[in-house]
Biopython code that builds the backbone (N, CA, C, O; Angstrom):
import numpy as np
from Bio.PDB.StructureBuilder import StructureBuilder

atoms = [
    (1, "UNK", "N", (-1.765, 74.200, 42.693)),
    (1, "UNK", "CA", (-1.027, 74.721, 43.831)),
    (1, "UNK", "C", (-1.012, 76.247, 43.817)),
    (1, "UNK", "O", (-1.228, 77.008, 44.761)),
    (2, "UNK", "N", (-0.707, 76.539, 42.535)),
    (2, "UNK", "CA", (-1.152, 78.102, 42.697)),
    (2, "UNK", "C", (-1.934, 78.597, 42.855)),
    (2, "UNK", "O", (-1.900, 79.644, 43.501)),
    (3, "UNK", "N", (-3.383, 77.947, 42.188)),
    (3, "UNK", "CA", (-4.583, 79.437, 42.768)),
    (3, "UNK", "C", (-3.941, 78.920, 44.807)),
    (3, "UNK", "O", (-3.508, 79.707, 45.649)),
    (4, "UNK", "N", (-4.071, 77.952, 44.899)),
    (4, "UNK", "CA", (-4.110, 77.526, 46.745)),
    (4, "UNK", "C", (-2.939, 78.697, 47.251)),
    (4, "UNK", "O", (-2.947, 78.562, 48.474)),
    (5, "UNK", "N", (-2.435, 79.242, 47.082)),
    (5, "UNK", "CA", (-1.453, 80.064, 47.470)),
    (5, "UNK", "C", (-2.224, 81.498, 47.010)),
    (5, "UNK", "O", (-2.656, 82.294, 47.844)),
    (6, "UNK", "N", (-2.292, 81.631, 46.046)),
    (6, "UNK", "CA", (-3.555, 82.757, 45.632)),
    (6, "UNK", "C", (-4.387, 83.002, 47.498)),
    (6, "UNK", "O", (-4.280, 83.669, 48.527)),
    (7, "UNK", "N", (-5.090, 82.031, 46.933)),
    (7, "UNK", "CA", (-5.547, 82.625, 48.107)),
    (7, "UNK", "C", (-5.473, 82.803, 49.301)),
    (7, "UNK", "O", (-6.017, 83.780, 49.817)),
    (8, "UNK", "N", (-4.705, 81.797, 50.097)),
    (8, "UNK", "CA", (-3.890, 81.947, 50.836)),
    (8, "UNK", "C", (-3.344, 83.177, 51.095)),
    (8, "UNK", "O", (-3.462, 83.640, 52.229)),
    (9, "UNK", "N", (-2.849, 83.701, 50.362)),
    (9, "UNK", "CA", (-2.132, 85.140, 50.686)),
    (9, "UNK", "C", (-2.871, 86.180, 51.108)),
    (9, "UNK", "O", (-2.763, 87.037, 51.985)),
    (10, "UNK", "N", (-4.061, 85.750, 49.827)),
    (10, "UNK", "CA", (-4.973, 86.939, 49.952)),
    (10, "UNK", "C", (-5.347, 86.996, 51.248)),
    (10, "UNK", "O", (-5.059, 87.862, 52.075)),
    (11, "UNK", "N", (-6.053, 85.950, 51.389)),
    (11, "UNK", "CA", (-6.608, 85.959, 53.067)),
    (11, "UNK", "C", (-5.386, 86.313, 53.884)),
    (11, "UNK", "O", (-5.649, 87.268, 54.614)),
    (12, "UNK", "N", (-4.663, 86.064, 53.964)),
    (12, "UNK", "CA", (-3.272, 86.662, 54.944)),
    (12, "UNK", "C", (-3.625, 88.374, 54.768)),
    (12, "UNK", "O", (-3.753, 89.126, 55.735)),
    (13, "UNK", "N", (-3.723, 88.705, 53.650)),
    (13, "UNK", "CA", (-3.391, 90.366, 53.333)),
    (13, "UNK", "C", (-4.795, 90.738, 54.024)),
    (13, "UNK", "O", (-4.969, 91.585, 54.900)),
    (14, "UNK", "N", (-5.455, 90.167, 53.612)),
    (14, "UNK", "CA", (-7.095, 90.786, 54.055)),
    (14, "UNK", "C", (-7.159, 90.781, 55.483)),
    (14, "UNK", "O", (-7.604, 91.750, 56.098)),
    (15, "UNK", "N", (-6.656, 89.540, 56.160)),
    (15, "UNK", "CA", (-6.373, 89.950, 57.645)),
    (15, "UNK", "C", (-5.275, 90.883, 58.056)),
    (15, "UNK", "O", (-5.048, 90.970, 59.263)),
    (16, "UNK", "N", (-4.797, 91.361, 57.491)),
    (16, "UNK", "CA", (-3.351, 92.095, 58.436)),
    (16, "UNK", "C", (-3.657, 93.633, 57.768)),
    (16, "UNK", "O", (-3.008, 94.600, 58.167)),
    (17, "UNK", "N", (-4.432, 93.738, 56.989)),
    (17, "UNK", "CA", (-4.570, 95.293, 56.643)),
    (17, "UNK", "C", (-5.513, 95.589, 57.656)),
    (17, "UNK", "O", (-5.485, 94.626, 58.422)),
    (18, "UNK", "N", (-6.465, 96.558, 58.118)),
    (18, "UNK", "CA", (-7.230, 97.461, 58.347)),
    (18, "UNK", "C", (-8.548, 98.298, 58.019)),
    (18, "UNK", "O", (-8.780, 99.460, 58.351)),
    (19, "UNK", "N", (-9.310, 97.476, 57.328)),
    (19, "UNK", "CA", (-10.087, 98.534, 56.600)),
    (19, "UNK", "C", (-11.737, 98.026, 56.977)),
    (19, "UNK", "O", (-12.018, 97.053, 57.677)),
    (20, "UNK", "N", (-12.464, 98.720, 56.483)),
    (20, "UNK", "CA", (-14.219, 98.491, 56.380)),
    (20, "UNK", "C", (-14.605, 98.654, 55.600)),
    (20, "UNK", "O", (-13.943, 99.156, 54.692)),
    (21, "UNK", "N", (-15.889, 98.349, 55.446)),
    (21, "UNK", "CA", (-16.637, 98.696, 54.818)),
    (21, "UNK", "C", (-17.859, 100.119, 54.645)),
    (21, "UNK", "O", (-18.866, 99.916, 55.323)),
    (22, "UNK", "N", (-17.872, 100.974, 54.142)),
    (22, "UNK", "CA", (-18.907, 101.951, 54.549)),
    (22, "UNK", "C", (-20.499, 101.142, 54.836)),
    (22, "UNK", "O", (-20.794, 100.375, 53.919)),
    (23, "UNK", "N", (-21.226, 101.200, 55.638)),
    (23, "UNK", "CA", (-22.328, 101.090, 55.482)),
    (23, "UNK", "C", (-23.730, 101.037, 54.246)),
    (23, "UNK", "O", (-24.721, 100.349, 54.002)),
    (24, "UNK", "N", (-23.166, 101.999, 53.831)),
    (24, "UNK", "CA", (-23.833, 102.289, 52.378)),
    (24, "UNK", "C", (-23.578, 101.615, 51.487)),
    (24, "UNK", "O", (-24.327, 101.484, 50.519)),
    (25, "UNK", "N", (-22.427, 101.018, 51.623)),
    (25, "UNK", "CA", (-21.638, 99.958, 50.328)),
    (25, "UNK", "C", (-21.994, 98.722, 50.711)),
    (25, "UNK", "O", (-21.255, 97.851, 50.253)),
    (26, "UNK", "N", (-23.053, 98.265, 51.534)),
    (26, "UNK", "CA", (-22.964, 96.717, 52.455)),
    (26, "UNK", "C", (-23.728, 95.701, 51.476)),
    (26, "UNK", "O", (-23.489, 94.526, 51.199)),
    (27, "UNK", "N", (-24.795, 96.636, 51.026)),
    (27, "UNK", "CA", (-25.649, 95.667, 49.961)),
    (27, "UNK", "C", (-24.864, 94.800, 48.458)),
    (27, "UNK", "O", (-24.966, 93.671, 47.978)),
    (28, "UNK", "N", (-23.931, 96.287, 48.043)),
    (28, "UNK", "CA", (-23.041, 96.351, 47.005)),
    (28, "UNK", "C", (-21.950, 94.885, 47.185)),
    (28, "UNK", "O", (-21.702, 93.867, 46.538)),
    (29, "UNK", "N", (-21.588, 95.419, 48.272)),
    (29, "UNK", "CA", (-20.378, 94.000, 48.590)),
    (29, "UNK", "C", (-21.157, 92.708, 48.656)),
    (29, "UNK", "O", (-20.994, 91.822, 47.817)),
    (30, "UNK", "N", (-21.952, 92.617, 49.597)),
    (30, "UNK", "CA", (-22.678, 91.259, 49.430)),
    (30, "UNK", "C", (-22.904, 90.962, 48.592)),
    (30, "UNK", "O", (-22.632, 89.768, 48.466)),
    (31, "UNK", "N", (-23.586, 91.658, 47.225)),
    (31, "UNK", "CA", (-24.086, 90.631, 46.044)),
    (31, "UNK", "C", (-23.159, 90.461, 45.419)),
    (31, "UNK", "O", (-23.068, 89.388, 44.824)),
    (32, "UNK", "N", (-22.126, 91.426, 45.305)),
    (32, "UNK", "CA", (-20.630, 91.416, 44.428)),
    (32, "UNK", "C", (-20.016, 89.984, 45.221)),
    (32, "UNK", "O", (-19.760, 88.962, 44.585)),
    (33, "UNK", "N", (-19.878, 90.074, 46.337)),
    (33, "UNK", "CA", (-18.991, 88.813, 46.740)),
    (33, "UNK", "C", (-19.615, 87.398, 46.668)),
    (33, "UNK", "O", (-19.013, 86.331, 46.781)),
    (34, "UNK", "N", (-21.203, 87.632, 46.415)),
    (34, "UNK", "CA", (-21.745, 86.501, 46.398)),
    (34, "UNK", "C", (-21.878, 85.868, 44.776)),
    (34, "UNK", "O", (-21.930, 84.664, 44.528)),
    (35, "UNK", "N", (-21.921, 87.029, 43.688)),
    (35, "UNK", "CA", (-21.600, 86.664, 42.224)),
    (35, "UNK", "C", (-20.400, 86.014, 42.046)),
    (35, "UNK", "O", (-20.263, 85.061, 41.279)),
    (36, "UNK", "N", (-19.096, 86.721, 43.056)),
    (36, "UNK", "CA", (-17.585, 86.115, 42.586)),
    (36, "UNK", "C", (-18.237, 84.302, 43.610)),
    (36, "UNK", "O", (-18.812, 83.411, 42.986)),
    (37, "UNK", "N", (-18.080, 84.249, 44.413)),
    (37, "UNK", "CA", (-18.503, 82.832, 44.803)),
    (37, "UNK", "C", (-18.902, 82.248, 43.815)),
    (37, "UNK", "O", (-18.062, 81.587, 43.205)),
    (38, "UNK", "N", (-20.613, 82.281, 43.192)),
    (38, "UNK", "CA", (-20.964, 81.844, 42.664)),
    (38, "UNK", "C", (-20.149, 81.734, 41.061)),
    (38, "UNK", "O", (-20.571, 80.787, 40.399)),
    (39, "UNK", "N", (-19.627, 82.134, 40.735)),
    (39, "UNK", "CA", (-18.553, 81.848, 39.686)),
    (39, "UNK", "C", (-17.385, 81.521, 40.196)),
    (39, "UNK", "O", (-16.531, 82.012, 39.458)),
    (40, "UNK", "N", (-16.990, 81.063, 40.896)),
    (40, "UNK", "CA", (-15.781, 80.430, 41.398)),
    (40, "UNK", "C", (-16.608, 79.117, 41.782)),
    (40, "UNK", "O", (-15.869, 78.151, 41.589)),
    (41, "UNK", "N", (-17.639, 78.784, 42.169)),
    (41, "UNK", "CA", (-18.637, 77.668, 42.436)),
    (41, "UNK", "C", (-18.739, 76.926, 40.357)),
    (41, "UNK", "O", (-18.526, 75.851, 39.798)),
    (42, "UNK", "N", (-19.068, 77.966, 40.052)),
    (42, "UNK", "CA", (-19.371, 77.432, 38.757)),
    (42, "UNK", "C", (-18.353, 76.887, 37.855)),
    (42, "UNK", "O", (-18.550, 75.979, 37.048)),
    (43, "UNK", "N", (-16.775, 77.773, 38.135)),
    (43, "UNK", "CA", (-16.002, 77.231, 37.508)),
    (43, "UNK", "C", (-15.314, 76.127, 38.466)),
    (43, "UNK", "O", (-14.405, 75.597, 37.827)),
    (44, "UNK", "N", (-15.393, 75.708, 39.476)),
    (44, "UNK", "CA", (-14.749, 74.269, 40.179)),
    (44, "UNK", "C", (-15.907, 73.040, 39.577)),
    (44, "UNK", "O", (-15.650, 71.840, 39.478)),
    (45, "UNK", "N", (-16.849, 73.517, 39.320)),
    (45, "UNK", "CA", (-18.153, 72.627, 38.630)),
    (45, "UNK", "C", (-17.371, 72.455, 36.863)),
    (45, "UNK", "O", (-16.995, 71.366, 36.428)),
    (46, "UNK", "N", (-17.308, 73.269, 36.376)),
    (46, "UNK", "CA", (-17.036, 73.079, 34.988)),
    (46, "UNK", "C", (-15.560, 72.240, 35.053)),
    (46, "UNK", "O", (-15.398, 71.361, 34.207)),
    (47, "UNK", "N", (-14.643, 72.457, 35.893)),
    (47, "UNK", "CA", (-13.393, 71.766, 35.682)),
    (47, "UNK", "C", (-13.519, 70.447, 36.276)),
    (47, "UNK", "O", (-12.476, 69.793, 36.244)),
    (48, "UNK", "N", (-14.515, 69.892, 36.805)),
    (48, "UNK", "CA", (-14.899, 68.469, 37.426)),
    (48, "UNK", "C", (-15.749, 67.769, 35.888)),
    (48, "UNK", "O", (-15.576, 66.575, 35.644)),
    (49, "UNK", "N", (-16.643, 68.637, 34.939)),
    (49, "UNK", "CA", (-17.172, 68.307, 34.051)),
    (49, "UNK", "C", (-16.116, 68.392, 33.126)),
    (49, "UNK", "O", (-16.446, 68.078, 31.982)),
    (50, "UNK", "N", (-14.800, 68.767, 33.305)),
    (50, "UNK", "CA", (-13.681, 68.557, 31.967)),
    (50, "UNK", "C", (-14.454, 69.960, 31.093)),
    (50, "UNK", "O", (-14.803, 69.740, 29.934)),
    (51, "UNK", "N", (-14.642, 71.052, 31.551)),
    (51, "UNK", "CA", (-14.911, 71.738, 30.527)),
    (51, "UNK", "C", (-14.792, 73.116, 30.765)),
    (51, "UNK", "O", (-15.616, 74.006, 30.557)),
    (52, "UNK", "N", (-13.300, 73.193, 31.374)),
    (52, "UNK", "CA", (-13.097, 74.317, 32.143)),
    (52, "UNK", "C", (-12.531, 75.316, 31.131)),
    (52, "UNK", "O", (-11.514, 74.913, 30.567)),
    (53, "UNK", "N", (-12.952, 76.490, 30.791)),
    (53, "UNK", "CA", (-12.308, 78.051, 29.907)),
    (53, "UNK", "C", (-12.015, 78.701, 31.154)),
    (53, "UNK", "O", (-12.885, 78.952, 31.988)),
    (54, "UNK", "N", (-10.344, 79.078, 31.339)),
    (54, "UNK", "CA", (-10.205, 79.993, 32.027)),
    (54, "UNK", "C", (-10.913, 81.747, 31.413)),
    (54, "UNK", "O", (-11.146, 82.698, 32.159)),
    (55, "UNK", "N", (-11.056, 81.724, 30.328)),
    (55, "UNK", "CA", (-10.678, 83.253, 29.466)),
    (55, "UNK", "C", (-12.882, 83.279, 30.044)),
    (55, "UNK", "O", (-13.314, 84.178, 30.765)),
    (56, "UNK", "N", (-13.492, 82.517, 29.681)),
    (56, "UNK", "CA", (-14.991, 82.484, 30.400)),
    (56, "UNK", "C", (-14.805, 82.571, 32.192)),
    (56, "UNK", "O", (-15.403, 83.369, 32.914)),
    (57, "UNK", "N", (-14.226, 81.959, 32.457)),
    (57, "UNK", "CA", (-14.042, 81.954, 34.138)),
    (57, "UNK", "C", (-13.945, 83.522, 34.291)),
    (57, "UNK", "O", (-14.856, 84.292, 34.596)),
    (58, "UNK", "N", (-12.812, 83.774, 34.047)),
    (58, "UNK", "CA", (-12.129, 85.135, 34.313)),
    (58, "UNK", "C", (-13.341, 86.269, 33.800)),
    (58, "UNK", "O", (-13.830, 87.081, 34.586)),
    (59, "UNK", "N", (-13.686, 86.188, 32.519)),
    (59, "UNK", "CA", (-14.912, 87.508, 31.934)),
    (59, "UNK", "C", (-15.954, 87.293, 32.924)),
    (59, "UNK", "O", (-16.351, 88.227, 33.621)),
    (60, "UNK", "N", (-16.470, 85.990, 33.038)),
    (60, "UNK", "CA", (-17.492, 85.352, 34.010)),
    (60, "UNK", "C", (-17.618, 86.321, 35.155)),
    (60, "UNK", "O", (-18.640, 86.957, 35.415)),
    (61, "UNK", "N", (-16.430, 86.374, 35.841)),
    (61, "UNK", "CA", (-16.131, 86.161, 37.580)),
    (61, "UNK", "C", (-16.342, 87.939, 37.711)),
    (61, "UNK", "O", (-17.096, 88.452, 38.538)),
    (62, "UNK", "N", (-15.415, 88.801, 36.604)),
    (62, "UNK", "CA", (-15.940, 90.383, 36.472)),
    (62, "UNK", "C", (-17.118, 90.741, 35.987)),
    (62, "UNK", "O", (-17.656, 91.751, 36.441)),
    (63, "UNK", "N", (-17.690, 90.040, 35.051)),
    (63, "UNK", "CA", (-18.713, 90.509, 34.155)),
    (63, "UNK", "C", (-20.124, 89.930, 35.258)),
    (63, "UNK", "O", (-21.300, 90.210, 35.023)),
    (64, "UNK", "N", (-19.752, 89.268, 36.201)),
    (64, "UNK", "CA", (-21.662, 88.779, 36.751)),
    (64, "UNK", "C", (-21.223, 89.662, 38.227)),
    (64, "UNK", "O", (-22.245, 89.885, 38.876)),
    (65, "UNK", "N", (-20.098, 90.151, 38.831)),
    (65, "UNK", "CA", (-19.908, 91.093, 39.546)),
    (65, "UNK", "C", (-20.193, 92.095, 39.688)),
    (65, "UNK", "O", (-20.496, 92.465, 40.822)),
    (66, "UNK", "N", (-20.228, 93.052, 38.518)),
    (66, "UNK", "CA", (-20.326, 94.276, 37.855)),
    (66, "UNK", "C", (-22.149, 94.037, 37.166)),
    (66, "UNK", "O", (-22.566, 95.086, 36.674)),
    (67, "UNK", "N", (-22.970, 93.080, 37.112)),
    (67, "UNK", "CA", (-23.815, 92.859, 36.884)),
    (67, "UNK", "C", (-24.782, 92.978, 38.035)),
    (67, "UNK", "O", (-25.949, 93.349, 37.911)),
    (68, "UNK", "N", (-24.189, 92.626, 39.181)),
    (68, "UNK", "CA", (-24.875, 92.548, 40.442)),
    (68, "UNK", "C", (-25.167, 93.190, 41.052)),
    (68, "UNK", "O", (-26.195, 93.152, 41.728)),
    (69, "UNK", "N", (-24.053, 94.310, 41.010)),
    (69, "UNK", "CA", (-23.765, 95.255, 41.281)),
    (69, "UNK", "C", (-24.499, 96.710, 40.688)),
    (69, "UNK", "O", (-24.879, 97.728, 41.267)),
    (70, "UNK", "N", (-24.501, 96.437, 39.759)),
    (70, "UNK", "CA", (-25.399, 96.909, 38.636)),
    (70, "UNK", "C", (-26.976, 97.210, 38.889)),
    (70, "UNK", "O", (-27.581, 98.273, 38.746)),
    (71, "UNK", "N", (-27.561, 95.643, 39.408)),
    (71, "UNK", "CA", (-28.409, 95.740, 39.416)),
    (71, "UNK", "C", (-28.924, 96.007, 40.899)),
    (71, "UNK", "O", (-30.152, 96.079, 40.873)),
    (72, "UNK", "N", (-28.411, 96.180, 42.192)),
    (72, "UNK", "CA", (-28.241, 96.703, 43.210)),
    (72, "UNK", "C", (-28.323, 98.293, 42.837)),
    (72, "UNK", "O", (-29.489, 98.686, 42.816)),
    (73, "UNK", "N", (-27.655, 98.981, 42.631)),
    (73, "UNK", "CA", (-27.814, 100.404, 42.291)),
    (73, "UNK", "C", (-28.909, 100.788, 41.055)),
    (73, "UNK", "O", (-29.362, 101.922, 41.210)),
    (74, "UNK", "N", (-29.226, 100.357, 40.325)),
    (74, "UNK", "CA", (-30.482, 100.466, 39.478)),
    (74, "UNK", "C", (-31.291, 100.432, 40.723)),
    (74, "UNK", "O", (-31.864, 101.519, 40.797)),
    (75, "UNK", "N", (-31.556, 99.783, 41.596)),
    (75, "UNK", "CA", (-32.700, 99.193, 42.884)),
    (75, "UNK", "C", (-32.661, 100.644, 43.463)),
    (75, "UNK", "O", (-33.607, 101.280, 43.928)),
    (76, "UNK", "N", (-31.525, 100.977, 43.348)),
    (76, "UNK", "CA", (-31.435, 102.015, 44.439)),
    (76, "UNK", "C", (-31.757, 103.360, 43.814)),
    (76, "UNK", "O", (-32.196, 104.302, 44.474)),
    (77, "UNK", "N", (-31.533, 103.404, 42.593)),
    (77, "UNK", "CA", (-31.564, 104.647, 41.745)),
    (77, "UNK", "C", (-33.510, 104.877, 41.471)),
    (77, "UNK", "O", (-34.121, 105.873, 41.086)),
    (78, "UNK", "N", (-33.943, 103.699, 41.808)),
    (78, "UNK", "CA", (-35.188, 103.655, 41.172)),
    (78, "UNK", "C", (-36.128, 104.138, 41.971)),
    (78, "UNK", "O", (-37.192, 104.688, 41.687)),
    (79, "UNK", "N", (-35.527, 103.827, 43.250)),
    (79, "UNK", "CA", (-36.349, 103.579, 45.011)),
    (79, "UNK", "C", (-36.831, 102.168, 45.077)),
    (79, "UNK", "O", (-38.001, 102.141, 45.458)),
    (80, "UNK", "N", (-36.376, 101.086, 44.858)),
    (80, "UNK", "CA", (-36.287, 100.139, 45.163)),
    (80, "UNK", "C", (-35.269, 99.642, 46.134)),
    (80, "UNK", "O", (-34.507, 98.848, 45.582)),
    (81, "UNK", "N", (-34.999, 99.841, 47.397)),
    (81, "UNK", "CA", (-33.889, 99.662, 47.287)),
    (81, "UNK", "C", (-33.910, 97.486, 48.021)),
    (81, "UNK", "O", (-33.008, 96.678, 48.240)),
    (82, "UNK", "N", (-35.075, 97.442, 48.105)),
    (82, "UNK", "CA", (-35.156, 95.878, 48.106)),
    (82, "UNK", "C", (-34.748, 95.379, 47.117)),
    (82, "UNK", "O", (-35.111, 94.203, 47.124)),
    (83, "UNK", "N", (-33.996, 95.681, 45.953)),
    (83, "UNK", "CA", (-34.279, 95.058, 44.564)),
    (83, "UNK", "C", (-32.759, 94.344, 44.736)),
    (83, "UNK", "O", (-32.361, 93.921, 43.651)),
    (84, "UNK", "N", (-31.743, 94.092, 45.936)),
    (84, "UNK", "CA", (-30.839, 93.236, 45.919)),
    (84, "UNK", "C", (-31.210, 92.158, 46.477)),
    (84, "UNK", "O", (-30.481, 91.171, 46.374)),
    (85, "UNK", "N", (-32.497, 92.083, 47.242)),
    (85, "UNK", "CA", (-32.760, 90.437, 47.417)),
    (85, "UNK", "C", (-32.874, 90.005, 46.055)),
    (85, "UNK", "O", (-32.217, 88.964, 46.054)),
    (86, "UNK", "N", (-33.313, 90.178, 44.894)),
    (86, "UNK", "CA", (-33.798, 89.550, 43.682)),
    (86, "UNK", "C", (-32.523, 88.882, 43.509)),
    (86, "UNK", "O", (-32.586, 87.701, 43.166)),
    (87, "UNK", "N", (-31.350, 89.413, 43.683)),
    (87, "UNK", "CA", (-29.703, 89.213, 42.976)),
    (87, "UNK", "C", (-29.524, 87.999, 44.103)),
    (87, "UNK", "O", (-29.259, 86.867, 43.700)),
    (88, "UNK", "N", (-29.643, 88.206, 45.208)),
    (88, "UNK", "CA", (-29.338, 87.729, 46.529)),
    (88, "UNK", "C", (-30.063, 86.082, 45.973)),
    (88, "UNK", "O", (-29.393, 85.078, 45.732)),
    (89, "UNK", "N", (-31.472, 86.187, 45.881)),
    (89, "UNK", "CA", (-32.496, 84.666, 45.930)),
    (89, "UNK", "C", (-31.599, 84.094, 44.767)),
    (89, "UNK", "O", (-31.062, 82.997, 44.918)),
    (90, "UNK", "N", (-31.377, 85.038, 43.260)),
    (90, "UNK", "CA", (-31.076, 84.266, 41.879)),
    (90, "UNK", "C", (-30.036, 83.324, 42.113)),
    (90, "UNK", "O", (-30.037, 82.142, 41.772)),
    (91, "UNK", "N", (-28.816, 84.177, 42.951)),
    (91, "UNK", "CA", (-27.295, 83.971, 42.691)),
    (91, "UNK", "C", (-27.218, 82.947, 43.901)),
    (91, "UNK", "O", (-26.282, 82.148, 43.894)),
    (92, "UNK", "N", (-28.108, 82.918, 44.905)),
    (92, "UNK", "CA", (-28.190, 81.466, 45.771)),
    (92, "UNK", "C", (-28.522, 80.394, 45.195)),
    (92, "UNK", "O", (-27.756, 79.433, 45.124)),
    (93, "UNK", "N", (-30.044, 80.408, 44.564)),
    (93, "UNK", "CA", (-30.229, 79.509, 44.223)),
    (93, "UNK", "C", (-29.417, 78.501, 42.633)),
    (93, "UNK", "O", (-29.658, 77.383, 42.177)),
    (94, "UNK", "N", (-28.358, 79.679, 42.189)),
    (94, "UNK", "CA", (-27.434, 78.895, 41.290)),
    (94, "UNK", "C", (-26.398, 78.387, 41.877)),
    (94, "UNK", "O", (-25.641, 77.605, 41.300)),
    (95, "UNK", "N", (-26.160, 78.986, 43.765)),
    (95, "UNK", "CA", (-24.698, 78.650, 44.316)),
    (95, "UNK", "C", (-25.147, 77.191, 44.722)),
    (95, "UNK", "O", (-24.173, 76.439, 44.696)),
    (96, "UNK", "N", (-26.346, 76.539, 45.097)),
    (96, "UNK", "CA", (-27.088, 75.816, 45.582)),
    (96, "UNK", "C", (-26.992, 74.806, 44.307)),
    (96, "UNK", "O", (-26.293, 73.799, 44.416)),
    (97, "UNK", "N", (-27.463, 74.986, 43.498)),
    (97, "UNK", "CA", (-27.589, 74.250, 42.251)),
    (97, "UNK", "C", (-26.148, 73.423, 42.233)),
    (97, "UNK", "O", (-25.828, 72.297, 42.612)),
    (98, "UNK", "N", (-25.466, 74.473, 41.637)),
    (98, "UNK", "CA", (-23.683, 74.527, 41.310)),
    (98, "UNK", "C", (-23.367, 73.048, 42.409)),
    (98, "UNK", "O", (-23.196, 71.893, 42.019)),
    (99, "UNK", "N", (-23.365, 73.569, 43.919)),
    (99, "UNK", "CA", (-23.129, 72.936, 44.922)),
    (99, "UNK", "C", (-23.605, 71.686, 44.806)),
    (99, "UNK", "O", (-22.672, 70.884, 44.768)),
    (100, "UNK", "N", (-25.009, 71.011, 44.709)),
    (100, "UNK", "CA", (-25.419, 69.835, 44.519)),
    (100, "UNK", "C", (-25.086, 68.805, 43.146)),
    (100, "UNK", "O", (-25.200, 67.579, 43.134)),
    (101, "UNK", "N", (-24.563, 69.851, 41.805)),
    (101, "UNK", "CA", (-24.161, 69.111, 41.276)),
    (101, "UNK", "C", (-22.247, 68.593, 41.394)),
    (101, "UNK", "O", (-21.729, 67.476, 41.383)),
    (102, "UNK", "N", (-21.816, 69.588, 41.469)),
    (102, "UNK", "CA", (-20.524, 69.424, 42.111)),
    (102, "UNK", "C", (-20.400, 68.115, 43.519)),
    (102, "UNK", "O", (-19.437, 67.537, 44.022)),
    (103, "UNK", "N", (-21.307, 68.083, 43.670)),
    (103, "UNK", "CA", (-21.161, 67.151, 45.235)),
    (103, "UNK", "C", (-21.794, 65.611, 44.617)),
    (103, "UNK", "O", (-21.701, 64.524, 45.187)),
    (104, "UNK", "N", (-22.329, 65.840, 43.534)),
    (104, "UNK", "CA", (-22.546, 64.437, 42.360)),
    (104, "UNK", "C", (-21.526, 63.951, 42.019)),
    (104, "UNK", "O", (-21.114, 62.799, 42.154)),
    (105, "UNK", "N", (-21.057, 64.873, 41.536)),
    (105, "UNK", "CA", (-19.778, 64.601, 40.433)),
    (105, "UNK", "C", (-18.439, 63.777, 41.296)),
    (105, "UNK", "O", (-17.656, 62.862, 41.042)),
    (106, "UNK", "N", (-18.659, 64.522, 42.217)),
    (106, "UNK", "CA", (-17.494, 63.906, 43.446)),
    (106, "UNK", "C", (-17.890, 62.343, 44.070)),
    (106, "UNK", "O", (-17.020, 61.476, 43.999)),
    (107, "UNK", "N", (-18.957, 62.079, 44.559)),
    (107, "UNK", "CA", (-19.505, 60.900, 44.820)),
    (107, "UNK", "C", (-18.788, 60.049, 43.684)),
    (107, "UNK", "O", (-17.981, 59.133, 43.841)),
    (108, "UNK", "N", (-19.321, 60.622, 42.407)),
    (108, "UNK", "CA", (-19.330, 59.304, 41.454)),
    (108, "UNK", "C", (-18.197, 59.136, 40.991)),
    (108, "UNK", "O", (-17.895, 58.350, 40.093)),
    (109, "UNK", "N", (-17.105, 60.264, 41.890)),
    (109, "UNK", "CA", (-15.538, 59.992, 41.544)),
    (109, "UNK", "C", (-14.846, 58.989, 42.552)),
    (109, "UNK", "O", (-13.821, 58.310, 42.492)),
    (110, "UNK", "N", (-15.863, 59.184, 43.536)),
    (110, "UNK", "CA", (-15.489, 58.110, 44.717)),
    (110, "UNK", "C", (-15.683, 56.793, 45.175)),
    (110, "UNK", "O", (-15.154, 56.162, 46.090)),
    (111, "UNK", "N", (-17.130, 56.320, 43.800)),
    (111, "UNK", "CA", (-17.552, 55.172, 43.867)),
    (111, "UNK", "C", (-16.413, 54.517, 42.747)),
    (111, "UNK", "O", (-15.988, 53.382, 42.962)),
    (112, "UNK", "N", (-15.851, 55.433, 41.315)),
    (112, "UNK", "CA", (-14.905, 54.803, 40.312)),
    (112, "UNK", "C", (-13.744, 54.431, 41.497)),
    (112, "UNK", "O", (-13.290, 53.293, 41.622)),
    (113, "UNK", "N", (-13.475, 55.199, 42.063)),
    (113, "UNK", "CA", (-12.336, 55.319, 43.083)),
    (113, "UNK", "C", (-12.296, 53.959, 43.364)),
    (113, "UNK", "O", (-11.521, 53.151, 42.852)),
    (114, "UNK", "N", (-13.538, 53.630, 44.563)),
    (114, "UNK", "CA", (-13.519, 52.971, 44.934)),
    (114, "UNK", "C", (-13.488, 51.171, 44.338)),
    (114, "UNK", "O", (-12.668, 50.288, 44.593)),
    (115, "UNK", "N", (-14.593, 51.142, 43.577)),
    (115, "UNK", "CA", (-14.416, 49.972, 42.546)),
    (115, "UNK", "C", (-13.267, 49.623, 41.913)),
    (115, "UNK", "O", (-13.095, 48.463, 41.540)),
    (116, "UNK", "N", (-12.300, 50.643, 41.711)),
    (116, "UNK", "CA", (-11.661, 50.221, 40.805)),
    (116, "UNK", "C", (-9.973, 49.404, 41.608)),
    (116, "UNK", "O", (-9.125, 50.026, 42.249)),
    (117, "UNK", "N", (-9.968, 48.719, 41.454)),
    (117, "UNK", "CA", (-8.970, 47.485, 42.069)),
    (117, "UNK", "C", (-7.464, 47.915, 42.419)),
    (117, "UNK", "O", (-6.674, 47.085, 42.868)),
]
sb = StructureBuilder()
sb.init_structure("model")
sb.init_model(0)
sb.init_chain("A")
sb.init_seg("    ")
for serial, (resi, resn, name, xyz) in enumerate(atoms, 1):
    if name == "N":
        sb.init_residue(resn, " ", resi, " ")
    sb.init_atom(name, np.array(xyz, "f"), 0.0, 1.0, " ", f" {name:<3s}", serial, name[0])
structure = sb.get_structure()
């Protein structure tokens, strides 16, 4: 119930403030927001597999953010500045992954569900 209020709020706050994004920062945010997804994807996957570490979630969720991010400005520092599709294709195709097994795991919670009397 709490993260559900977590975010909840957040999204409340994020709508009622005011702000943008600079242009220049657009690449930055996308892969950053698409790493936190994809670790928030990964940890609703690990707590369906019973094998959930918040203290990994949490390092996880900053540490592949700041990675992405990372490697977005290396792209840019280099003259690459295409080098955030690379982050963009990786971190899909694990949100994709994540997603299809998570959507297993649920089925086969719904067939015990169901079978069971």
């Amino acid at each position: 119930l709490a993260p559900a209020c977590g975010l909840i709020g957040g999204v409340l706050i994020a709508l009622a403030l005011p702000w943008h994004v600079p242009i220049q920062y657009g690449n930055y945010l996308s892969v950053a927001l698409l790493a936190g997804l994809d670790t928030i994807l990964g940890g609703y996957r690990a707590g369906l597999e019973e094998r959930f570490d918040d203290h990994v979630f949490v390092t996880g969720f900053f540490i592949n953010m700041l990675a992405a991010t990372a490697l977005v400005w290396l792209g840019d520092l280099i003259g690459l500045r295409e080098l955030y599709l690379a982050a963009v294709v990786a971190l899909g195709m694990r949100m994709f992954t994540n997603l299809g097994i998570v959507r297993r795991l649920l089925v086969a919670r719904m067939r015990v569900f169901r079978e069971t009397p």
